[in-house]
DSSP file (Angstrom, degrees, kcal/mol; ACC not computed):
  #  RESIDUE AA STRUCTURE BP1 BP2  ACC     N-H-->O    O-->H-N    N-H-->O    O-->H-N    TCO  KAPPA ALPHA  PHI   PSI    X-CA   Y-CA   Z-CA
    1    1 A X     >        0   0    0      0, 0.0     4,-2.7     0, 0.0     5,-0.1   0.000 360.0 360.0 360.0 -30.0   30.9  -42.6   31.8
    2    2 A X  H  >  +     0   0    0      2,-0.2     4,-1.0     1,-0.2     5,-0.2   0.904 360.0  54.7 -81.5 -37.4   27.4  -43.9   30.8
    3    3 A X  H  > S+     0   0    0      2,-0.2     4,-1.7     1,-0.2     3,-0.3   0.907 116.6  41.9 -85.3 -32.0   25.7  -41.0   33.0
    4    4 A X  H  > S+     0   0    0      1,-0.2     4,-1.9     2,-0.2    -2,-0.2   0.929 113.2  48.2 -77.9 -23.7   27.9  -38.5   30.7
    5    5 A X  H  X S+     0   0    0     -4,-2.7     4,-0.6     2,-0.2    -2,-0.2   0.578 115.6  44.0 -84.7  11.8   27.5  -40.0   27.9
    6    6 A X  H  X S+     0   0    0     -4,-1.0     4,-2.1    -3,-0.3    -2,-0.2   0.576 108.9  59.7 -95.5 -29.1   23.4  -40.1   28.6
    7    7 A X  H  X S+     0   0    0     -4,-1.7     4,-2.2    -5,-0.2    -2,-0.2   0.943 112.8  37.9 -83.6 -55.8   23.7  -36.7   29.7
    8    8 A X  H  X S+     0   0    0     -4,-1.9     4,-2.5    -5,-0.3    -2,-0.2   0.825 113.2  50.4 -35.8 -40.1   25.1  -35.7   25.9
    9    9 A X  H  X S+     0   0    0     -4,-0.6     4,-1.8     2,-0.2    -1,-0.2   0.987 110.9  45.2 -81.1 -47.0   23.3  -37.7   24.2
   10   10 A X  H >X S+     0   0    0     -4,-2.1     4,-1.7     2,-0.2     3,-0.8   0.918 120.6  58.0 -50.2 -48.3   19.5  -36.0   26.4
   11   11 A X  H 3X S+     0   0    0     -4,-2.2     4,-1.8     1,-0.3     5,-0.4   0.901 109.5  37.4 -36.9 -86.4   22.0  -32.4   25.4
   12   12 A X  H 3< S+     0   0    0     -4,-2.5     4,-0.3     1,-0.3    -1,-0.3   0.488 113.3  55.6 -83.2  -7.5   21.9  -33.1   22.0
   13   13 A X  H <X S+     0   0    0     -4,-1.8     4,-1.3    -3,-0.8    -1,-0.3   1.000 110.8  49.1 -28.1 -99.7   18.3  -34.4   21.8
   14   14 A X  H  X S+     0   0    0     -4,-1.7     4,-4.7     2,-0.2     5,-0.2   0.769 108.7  46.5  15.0 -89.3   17.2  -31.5   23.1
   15   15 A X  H  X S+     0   0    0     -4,-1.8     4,-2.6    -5,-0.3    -1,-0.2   0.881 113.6  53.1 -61.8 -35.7   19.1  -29.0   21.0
   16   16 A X  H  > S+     0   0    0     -5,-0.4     4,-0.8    -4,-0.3     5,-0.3   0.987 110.3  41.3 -59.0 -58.5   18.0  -31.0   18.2
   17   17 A X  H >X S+     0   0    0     -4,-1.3     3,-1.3     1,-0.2     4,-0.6   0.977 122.8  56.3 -50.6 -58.7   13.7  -30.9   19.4
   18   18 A X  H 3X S+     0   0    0     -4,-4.7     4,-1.0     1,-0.3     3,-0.4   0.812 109.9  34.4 -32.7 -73.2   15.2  -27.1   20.0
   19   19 A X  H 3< S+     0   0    0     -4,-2.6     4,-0.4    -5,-0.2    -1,-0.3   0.347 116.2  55.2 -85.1   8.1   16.4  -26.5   16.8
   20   20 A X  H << S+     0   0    0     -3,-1.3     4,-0.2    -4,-0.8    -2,-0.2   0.571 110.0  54.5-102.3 -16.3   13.3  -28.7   14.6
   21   21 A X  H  < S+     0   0    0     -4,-0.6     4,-0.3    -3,-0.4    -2,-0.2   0.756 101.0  52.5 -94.6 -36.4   11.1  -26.6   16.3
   22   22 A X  S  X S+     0   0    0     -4,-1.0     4,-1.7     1,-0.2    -3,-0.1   0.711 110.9  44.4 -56.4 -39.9   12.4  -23.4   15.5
   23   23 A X  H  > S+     0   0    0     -4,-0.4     4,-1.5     1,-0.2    -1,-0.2   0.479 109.4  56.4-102.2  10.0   12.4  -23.8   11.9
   24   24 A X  H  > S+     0   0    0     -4,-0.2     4,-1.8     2,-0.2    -1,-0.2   0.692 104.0  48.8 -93.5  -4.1    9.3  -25.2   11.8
   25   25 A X  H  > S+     0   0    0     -4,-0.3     4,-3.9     2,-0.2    -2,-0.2   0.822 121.7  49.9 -84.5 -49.8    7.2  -22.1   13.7
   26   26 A X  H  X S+     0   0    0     -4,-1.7     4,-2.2     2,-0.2    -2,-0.2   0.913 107.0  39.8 -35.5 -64.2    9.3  -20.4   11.0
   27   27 A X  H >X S+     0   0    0     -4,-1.5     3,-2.3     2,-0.2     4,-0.6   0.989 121.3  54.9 -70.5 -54.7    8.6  -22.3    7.7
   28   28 A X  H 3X S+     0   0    0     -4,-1.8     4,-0.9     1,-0.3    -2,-0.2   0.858 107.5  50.4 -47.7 -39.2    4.6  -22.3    9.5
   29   29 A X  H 3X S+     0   0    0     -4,-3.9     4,-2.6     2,-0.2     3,-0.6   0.944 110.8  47.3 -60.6 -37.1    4.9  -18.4    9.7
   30   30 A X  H XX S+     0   0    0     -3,-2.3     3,-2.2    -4,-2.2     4,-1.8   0.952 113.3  47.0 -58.7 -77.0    5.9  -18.1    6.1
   31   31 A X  H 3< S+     0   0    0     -4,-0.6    -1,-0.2     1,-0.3    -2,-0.2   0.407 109.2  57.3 -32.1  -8.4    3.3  -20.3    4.8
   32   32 A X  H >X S+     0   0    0     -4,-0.9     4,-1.9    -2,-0.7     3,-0.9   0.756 104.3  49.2 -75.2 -60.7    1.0  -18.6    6.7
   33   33 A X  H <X S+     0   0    0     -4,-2.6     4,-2.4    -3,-2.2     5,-0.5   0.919 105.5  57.3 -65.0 -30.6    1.7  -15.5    5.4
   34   34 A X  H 3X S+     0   0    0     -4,-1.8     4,-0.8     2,-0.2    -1,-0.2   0.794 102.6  50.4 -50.9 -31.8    1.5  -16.6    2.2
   35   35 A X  H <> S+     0   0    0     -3,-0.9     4,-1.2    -5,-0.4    -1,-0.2   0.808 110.3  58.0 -82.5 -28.9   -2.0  -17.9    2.5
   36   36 A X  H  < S+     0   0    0     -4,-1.9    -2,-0.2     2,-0.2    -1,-0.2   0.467 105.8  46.2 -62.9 -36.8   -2.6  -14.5    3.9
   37   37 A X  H  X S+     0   0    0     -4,-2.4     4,-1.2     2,-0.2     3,-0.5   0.777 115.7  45.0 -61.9 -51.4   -1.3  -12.7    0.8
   38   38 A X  H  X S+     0   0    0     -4,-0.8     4,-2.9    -5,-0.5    -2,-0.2   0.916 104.6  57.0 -79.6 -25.0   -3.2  -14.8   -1.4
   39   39 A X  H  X S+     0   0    0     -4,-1.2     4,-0.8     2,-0.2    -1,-0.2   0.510 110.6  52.1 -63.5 -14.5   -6.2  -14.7    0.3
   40   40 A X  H  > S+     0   0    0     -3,-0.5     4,-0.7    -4,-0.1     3,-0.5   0.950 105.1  49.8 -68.9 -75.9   -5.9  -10.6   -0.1
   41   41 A X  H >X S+     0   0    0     -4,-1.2     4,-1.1     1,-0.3     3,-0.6   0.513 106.9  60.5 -97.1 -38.7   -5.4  -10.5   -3.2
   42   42 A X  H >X S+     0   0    0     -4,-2.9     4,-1.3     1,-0.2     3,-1.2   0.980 112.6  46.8  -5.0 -79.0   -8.8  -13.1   -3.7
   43   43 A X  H 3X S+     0   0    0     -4,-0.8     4,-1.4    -3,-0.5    -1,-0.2   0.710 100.4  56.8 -58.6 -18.3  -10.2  -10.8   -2.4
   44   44 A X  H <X S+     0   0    0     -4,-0.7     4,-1.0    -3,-0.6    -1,-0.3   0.637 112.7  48.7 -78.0 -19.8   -9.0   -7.6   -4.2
   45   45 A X  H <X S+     0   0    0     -3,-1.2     4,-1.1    -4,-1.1    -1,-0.2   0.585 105.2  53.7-101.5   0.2  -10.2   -9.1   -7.4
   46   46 A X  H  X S+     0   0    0     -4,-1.3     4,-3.4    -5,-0.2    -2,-0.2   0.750 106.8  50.9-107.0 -21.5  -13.4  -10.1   -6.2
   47   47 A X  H  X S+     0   0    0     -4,-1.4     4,-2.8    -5,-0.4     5,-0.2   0.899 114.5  50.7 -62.7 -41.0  -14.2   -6.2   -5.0
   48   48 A X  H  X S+     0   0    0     -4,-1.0     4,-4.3     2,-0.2    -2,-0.2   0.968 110.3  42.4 -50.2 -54.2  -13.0   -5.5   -8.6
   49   49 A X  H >X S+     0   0    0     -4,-1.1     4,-1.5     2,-0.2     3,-0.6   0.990 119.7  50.4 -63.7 -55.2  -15.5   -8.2  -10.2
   50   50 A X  H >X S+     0   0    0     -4,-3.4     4,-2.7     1,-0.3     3,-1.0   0.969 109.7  52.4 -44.3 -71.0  -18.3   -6.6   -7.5
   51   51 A X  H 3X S+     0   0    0     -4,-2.8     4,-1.7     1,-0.3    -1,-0.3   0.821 113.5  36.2 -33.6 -42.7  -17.6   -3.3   -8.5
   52   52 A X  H <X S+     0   0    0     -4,-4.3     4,-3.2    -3,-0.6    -1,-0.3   0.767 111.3  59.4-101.9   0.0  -18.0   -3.6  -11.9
   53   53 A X  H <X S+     0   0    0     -4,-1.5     4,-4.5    -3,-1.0    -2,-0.2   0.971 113.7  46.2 -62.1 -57.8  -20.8   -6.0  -11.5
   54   54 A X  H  X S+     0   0    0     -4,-2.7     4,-1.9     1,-0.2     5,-0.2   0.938 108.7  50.5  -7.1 -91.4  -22.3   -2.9   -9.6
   55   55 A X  H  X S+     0   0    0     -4,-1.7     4,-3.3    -5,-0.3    -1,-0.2   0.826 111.2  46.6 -32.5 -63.1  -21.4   -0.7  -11.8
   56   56 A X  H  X S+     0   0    0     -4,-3.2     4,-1.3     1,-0.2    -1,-0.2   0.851 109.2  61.5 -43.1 -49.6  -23.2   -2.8  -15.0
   57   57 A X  H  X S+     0   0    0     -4,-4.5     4,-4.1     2,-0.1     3,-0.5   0.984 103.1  43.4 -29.8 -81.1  -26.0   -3.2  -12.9
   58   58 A X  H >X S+     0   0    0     -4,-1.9     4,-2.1     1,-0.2     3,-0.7   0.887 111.5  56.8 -28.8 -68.3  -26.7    0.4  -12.5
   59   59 A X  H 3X S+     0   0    0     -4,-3.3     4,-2.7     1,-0.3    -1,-0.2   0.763 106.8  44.2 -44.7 -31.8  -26.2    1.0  -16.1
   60   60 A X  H 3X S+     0   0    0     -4,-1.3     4,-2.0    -3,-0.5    -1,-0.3   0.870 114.9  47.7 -79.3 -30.9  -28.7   -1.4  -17.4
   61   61 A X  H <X S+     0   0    0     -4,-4.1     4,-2.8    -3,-0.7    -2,-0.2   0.992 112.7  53.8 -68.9 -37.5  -31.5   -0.3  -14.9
   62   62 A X  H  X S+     0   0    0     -4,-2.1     4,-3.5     1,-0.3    -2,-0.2   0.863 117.2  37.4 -60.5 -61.2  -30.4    3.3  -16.0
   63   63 A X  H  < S+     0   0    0     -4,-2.7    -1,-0.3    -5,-0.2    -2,-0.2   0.950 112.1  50.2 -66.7 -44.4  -31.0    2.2  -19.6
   64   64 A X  H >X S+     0   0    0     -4,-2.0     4,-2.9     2,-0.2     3,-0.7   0.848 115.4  53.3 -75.2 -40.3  -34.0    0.0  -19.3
   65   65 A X  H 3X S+     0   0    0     -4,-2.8     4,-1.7     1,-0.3     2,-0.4   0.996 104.7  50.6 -57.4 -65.2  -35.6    3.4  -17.1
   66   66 A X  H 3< S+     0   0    0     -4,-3.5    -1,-0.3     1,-0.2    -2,-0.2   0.363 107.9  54.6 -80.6  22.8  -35.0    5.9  -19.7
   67   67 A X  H X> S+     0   0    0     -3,-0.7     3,-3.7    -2,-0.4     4,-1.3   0.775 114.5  40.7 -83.2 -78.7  -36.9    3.3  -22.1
   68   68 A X  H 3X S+     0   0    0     -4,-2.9     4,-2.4     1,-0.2    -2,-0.2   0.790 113.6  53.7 -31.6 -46.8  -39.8    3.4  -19.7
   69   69 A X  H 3X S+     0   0    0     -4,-1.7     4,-1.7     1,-0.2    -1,-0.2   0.696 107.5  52.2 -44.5 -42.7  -39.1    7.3  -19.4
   70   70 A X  H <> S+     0   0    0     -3,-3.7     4,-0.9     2,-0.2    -1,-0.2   0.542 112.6  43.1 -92.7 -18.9  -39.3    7.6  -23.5
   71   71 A X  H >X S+     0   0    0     -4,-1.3     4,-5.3     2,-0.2     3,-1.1   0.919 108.0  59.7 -90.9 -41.6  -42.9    5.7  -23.8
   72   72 A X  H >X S+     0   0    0     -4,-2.4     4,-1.9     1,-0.3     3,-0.5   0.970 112.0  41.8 -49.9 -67.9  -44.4    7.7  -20.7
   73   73 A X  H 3X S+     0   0    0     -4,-1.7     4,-0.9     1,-0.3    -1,-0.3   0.625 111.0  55.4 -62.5  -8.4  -43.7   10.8  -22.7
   74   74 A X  H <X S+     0   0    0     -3,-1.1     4,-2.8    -4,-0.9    -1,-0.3   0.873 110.3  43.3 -85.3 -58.4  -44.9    9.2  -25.7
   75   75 A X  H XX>S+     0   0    0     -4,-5.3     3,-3.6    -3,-0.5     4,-2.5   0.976 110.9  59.9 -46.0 -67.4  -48.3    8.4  -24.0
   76   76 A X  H 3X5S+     0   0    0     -4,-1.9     4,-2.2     1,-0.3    -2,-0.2   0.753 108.0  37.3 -34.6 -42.1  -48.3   11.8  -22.6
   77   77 A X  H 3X5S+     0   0    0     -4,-0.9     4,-0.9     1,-0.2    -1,-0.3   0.608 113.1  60.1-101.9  -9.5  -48.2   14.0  -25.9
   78   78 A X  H <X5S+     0   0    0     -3,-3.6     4,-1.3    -4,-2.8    -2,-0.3   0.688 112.0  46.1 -74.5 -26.0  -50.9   10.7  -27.5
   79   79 A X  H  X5S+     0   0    0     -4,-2.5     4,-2.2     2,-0.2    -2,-0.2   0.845 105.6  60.1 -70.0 -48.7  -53.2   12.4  -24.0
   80   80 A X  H  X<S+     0   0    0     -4,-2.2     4,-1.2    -5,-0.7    -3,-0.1   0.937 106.5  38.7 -47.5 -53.7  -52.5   15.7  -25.3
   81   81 A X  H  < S+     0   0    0     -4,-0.9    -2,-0.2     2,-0.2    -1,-0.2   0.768 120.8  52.8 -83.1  -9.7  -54.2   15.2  -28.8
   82   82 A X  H  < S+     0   0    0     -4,-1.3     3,-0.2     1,-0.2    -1,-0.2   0.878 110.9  42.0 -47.9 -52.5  -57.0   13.2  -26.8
   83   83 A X  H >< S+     0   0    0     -4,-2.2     3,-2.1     1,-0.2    -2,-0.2   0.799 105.1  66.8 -77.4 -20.6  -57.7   15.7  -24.4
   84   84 A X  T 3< S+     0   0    0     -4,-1.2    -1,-0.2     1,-0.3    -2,-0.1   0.701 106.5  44.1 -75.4   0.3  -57.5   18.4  -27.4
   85   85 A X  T 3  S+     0   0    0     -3,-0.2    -1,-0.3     2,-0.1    -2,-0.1   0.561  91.7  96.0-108.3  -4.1  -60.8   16.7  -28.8
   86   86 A X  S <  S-     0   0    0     -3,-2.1     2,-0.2     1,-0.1    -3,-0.1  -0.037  83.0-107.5 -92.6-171.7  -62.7   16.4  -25.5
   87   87 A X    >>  -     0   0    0      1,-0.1     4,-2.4     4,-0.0     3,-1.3  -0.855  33.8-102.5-113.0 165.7  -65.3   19.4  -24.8
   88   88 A X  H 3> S+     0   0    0     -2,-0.2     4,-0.6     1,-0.2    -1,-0.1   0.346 114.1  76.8 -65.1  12.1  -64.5   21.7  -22.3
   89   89 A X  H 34 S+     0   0    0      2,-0.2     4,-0.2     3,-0.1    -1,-0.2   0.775 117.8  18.6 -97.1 -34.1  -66.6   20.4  -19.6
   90   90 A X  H X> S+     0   0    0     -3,-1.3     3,-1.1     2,-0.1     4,-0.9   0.812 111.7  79.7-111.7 -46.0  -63.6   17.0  -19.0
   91   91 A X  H >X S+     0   0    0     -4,-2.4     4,-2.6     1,-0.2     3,-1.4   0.785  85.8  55.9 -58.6 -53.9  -60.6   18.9  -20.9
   92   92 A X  H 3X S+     0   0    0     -4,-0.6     4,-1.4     1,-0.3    -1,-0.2   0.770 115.5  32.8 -73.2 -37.8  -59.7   21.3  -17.8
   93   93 A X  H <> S+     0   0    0     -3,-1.1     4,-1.4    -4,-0.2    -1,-0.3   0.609 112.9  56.2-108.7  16.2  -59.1   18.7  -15.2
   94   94 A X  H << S+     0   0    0     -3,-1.4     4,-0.3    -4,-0.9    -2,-0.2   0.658 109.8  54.6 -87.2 -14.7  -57.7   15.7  -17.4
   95   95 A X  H >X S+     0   0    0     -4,-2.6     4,-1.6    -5,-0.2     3,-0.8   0.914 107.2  49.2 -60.1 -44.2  -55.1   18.7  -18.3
   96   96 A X  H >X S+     0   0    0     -4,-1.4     4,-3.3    -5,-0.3     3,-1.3   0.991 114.9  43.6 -17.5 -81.3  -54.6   18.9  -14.7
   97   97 A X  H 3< S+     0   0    0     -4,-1.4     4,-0.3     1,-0.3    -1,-0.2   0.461 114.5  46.5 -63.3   1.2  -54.1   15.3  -14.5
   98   98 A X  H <> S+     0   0    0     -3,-0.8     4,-1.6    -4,-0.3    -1,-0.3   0.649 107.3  55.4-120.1 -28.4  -52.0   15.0  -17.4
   99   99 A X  H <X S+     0   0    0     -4,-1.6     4,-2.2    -3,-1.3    -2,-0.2   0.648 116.3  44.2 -78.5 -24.8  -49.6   18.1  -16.5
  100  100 A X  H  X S+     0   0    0     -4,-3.3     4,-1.4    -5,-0.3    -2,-0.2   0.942 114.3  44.6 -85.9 -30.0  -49.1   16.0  -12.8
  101  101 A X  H  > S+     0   0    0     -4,-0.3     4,-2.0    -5,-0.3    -2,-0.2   0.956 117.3  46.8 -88.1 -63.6  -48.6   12.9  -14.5
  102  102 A X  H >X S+     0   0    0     -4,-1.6     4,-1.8     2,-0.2     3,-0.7   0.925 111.4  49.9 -17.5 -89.1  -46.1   15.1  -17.1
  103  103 A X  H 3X S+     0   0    0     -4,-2.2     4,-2.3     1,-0.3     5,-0.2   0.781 112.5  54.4 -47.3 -53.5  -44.1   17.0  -14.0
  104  104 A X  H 3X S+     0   0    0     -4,-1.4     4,-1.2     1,-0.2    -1,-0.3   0.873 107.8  46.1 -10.1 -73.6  -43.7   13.2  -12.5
  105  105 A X  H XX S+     0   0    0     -4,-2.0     4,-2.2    -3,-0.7     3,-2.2   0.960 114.9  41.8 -48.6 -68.0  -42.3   12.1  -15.4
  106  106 A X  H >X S+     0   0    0     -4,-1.8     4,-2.5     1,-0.3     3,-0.6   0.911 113.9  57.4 -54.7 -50.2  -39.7   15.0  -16.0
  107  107 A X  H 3X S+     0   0    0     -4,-2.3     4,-1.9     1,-0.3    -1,-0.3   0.688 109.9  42.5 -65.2 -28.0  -39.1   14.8  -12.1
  108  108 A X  H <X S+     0   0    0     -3,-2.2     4,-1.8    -4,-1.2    -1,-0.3   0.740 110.9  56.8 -91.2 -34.0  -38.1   10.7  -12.5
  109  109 A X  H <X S+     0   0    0     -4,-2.2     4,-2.1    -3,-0.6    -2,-0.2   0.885 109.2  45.0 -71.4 -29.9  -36.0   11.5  -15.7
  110  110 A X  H  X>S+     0   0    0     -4,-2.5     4,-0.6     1,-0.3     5,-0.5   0.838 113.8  50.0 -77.2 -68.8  -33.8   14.2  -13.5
  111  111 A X  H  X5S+     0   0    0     -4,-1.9     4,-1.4     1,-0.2    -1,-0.3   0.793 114.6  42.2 -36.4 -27.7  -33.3   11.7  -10.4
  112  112 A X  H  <5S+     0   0    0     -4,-1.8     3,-0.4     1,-0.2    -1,-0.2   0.977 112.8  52.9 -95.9 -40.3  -32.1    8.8  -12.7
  113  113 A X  H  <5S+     0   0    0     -4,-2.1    -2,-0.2    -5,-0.3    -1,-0.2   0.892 111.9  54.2 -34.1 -57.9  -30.1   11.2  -14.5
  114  114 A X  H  <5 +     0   0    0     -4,-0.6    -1,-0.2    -5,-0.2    -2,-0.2   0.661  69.1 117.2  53.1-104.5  -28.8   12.1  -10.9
  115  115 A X     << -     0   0    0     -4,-1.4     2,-1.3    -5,-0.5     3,-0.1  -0.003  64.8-133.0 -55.3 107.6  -27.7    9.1   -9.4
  116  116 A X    >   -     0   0    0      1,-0.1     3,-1.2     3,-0.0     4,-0.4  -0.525   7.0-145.8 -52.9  86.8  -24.1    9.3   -8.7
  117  117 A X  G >  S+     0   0    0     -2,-1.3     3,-1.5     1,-0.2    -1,-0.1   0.919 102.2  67.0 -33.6 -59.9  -22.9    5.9  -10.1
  118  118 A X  G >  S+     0   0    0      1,-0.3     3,-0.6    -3,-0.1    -1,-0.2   0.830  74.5  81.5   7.8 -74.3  -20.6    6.6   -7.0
  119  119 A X  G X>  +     0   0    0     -3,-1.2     3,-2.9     1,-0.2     4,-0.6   0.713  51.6 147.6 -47.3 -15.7  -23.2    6.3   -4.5
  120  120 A X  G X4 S+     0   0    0     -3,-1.5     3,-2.5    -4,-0.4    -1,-0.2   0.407  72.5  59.5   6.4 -58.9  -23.2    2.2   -4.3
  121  121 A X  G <4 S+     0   0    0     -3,-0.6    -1,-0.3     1,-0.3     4,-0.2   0.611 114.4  35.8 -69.2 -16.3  -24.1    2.2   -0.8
  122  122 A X  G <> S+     0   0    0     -3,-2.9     4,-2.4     1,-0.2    -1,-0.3   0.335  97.3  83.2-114.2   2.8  -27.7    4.3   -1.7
  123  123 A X  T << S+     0   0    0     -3,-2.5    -1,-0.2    -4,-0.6    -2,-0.1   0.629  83.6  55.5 -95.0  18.2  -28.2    2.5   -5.1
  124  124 A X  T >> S+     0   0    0     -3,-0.2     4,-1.4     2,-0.2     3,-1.0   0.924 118.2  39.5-121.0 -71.8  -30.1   -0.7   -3.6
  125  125 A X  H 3> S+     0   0    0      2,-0.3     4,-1.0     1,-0.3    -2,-0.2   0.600 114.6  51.0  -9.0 -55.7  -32.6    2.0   -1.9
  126  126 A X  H 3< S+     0   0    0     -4,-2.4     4,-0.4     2,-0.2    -1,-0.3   0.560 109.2  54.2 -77.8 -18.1  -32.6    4.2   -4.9
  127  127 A X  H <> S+     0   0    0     -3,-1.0     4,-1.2    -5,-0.2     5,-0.3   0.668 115.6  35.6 -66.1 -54.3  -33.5    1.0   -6.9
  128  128 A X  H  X S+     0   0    0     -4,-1.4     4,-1.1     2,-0.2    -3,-0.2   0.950 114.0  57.1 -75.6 -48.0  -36.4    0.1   -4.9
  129  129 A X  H  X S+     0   0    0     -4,-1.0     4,-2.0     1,-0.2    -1,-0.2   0.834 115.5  40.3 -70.1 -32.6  -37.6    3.9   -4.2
  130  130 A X  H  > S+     0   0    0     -4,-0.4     4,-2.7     2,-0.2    -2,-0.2   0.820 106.0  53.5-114.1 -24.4  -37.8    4.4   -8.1
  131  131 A X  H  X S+     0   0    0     -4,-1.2     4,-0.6     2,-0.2    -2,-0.2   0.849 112.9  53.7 -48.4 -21.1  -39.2    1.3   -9.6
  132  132 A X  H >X S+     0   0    0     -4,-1.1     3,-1.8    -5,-0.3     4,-1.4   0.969 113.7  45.1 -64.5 -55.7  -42.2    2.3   -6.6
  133  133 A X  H 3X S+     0   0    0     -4,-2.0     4,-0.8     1,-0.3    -2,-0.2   0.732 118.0  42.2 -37.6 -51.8  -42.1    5.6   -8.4
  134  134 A X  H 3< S+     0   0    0     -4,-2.7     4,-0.4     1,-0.2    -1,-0.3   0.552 104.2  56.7 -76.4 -10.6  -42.2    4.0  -11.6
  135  135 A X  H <X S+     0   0    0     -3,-1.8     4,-1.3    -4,-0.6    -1,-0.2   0.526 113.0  46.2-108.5 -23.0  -44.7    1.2  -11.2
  136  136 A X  H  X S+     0   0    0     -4,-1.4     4,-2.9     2,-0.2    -2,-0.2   0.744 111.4  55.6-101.7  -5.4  -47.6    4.1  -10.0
  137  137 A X  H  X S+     0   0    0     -4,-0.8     4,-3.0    -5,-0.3    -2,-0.2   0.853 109.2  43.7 -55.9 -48.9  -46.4    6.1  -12.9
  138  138 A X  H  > S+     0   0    0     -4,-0.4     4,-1.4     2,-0.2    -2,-0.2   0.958 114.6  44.9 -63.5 -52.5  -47.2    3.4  -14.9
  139  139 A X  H  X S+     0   0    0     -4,-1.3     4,-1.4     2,-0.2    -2,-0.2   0.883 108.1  66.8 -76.1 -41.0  -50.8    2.4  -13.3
  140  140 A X  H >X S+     0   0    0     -4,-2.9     3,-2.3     1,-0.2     4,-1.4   0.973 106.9  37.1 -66.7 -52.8  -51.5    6.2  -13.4
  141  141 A X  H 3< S+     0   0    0     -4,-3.0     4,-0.4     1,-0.3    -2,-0.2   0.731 113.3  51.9 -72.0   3.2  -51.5    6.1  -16.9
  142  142 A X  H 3< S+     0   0    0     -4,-1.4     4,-0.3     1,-0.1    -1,-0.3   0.654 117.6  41.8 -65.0 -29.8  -53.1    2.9  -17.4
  143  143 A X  H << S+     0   0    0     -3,-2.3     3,-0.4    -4,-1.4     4,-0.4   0.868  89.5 102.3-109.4 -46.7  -55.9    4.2  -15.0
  144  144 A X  S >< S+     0   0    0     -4,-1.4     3,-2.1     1,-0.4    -2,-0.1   0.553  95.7  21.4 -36.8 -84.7  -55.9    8.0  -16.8
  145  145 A X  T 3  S+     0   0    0     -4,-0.4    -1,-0.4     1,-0.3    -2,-0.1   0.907 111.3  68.1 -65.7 -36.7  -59.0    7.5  -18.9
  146  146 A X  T 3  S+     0   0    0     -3,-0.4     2,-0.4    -4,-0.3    -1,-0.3   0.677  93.6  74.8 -68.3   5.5  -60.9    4.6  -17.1
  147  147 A X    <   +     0   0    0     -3,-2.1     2,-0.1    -4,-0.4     0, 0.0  -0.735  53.8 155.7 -95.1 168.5  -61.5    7.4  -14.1
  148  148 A X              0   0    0     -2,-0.4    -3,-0.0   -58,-0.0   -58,-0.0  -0.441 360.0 360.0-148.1  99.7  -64.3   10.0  -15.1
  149  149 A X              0   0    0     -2,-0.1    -2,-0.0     0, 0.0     0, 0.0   0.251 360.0 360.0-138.9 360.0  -65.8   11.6  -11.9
């Protein structure tokens, strides 16, 4: 009697460990997924926040360029009535230099006009490539008169 009831009781042990065990790989799978959910969803708002940080970005360099964009031409047509006053002997190649310096300019306004807001993956590249652009833009007119050769 003792070894059947010893054997019942290790039975129902058992089925017990059995059955604590089951619903607790269970409640761990929900709760798993659950962290799994929320941790998407983290993440779905923080592609959002990137994205439109992105996005703001762009806009502001975009604005702050076509600032630059609007003084370059400004210089450029102050160059014009400079050069109109010079003798002919200097006028023919600071016109030169002032029509390359000009085409520049127009050439920088169409690329940042351009830029696919879209593009993300290039605009880090496209960032870098026209602030180079912009910064000898800048130096050439800074430099315009001090050259005379």
């Amino acid at each position: 009697m003792k070894k059947v009831i010893s054997t019942l009781a290790l039975a129902m042990l058992l089925s017990g460990i059995t059955m604590t065990g089951c619903r607790s790989s269970a409640t761990k799978v929900e709760n798993a997924t659950d962290k799994v959910d929320k941790a998407q969803a983290q993440v779905e708002l923080a592609q959002q926040e990137l994205d439109l940080a992105i996005r703001d970005s762009i806009q502001q360099f975009k604005k702050e360029s076509e600032e630059k964009i609007i003084v370059n031409e400004q210089n450029i047509a102050e160059y014009k009535a400079r050069i109109a006053k010079e003798t002919n002997d200097t006028r023919g190649r600071d016109e030169r230099r002032l029509a390359e310096m000009e085409k520049q300019n127009r050439e920088m306004k169409q690329q940042l006009g351009d830029f696919d807001e879209n593009r993300r993956d290039q605009w880090l590249s496209f960032r870098a490539k026209f602030n180079h652009d912009m910064e000898a833009q800048r130096r050439a007119f800074r430099d315009f008169w001090g050259i005379r050769k």
